[in-house]
Every structure is written in structure tokens, then in C-alpha cells.
C-alpha positions in Angstrom: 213.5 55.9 -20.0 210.8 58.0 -19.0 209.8 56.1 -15.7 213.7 56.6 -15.1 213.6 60.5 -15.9 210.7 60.9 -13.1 212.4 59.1 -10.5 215.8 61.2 -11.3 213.4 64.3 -11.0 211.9 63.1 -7.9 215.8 62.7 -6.3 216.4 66.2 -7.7 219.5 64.9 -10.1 218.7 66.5 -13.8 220.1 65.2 -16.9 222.1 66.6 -18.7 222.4 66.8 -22.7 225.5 64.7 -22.8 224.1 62.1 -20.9 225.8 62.7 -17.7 223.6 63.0 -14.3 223.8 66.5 -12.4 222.4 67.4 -8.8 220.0 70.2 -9.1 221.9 73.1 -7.1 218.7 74.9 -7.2 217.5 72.4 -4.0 220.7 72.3 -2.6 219.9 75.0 0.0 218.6 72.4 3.1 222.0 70.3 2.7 225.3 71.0 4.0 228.1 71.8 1.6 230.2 69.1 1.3 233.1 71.1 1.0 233.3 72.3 4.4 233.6 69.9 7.7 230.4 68.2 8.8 229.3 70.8 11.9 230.3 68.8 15.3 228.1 66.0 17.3 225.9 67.4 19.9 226.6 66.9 23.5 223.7 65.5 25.3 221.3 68.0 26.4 218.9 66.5 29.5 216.5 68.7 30.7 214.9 67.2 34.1 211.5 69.1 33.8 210.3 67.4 37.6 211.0 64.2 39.2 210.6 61.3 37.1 210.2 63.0 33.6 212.9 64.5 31.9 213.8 66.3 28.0 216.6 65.4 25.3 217.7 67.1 22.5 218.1 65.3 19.0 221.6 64.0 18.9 222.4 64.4 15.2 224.4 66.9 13.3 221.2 68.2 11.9 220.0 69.4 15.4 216.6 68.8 14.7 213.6 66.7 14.7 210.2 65.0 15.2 208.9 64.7 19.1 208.7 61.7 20.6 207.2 60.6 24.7 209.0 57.2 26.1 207.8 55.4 28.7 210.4 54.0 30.2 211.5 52.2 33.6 213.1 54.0 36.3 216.8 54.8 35.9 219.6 56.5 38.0 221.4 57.4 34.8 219.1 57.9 31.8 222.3 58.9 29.2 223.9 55.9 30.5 225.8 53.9 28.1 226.1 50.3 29.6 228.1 48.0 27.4 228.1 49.8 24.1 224.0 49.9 24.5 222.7 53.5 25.0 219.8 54.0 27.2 216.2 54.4 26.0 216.3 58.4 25.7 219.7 58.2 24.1 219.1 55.9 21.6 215.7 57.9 19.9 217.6 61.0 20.9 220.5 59.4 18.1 217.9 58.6 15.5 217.0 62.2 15.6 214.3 62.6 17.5 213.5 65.4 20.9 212.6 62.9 23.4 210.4 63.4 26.8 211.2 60.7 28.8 208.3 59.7 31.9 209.6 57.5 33.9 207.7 54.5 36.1 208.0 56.6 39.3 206.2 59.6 38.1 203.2 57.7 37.3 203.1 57.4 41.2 203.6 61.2 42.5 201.7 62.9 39.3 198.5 61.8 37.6 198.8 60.7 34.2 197.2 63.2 32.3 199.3 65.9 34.3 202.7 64.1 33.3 201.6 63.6 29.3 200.8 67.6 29.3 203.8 68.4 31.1 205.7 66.5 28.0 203.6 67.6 25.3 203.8 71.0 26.5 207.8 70.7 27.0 208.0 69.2 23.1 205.9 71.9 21.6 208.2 74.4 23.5 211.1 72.7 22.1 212.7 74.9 19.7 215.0 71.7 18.1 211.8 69.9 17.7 209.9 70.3 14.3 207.1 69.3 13.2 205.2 69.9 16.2 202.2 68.6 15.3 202.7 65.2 15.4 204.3 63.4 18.4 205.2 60.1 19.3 204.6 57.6 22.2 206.4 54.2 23.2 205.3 52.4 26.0 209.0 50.1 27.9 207.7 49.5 31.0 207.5 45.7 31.4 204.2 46.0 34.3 201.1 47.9 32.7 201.0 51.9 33.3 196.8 51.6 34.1 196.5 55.4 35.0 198.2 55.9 31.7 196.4 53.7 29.6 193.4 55.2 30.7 193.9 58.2 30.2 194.3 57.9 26.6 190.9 56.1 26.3 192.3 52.1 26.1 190.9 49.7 27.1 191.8 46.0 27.5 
């Protein structure tokens, strides 16, 4: 009973002298109220910063979250949604995330560390990004990015 208690107390529920679970209102304030409408989808937001390496916006009704960089192949359309599967930028952009997309052909016309400043710099600016401290990075491209690897210090 007491294991159970804590883990109630971790999930914010209290218990009640009757036996009957409550949610704690007082941590109710970074939920929505369930008795108004969910706020609305977001539409995409892309932000082509230069050639080749682009922002979105978290998708979510939250509006919000971590930063993420994707390395992806080149695309004419990156919000394309080809057969039901979203692109790269769409897809983390769903899950939540404020994506900077660098794609294969601005490894050719920028250096590497250029285009990874560029997107940090753009993600830390990002007001619907939070925490900005910690960012992500996911390598698609099917040939190896060498200037990019590099620059980050690995070595094969």
C-alpha cells in the first residue's frame, strides 16, 4: 500500500479518505482544461533560413518543444506528404520537436561548421523551442557527410 501511495503521489492523484482517487488541482496549472475544446493543430510553419537548410515549428497542440538538427537528403518539397508518410522535418516536427533541417546540398555551398551554427543559432532563437540547452542531431543521408563528421570530432 505504501509503494502504491508513492507512485499515486508521483502521478499527482491524492487519495482521498473514502478511498476514492482525486487529481491534485493544485498541479493542474501546465494542463489544459478539459472542459473547453482542445486549442487547434498548427499549420506548418517552414522557415528557409538559406539554401539547403531550413526551420519548423513543433506541430502539436502544445506548441512547444525540444530542438532537434536532421540531416537529411535533398528534397523539392520538405512538408511533403507522399502516401500517407510525412517527410523527415514533418514527422519530428509531429512528435513535438523545433526541427532545423540541412539538407545534402548545403554541405556543398557552406562549410559544415557554418551550416551547424546557422541551426543552432536559429533553434536557440526559436521562441517555441524549450529547453534550449540540449539539442538534437540525426544523420539520413544514405552517402557519408565527411565535412560534417569532421567537424564534430569523428572519426572512422
Amino acid at each position: 500500500m505504501c509503494l502504491y501511495i508513492q507512485i499515486l503521489h508521483a502521478c499527482n492523484w491524492k487519495l482521498a479518505s473514502q478511498g476514492f482517487l482525486f487529481w491534485n488541482e493544485s498541479k493542474m496549472s501546465k494542463y489544459n482544461d478539459i472542459t473547453q475544446p482542445p486549442p487547434p493543430l498548427p499549420s506548418p510553419t517552414l522557415v528557409e533560413l538559406e539554401d539547403g537548410l531550413k526551420l519548423l515549428l513543433p506541430l502539436t497542440r502544445r506548441g512547444h518543444g525540444p530542438g532537434i538538427i536532421l540531416l537529411t537528403p535533398n528534397s523539392d518539397d520538405p512538408l511533403a506528404i507522399r502516401e500517407g508518410v510525412p517527410s523527415l522535418l514533418v514527422k519530428w516536427a509531429e512528435e513535438g520537436y523545433a526541427v532545423a533541417g540541412i539538407e545534402e546540398r548545403a554541405l556543398g555551398k557552406s562549410t559544415a561548421s557554418s551550416l551547424l551554427k546557422s541551426a543552432v543559432d536559429a533553434i536557440s532563437r526559436c521562441e517555441k523551442c524549450e529547453p534550449k540547452d540540449n539539442i538534437g542531431l540525426v544523420c539520413k543521408l544514405k552517402t557519408p557527410a565527411l565535412p560534417l563528421t569532421s567537424t564534430l570530432g569523428y572519426r572512422s
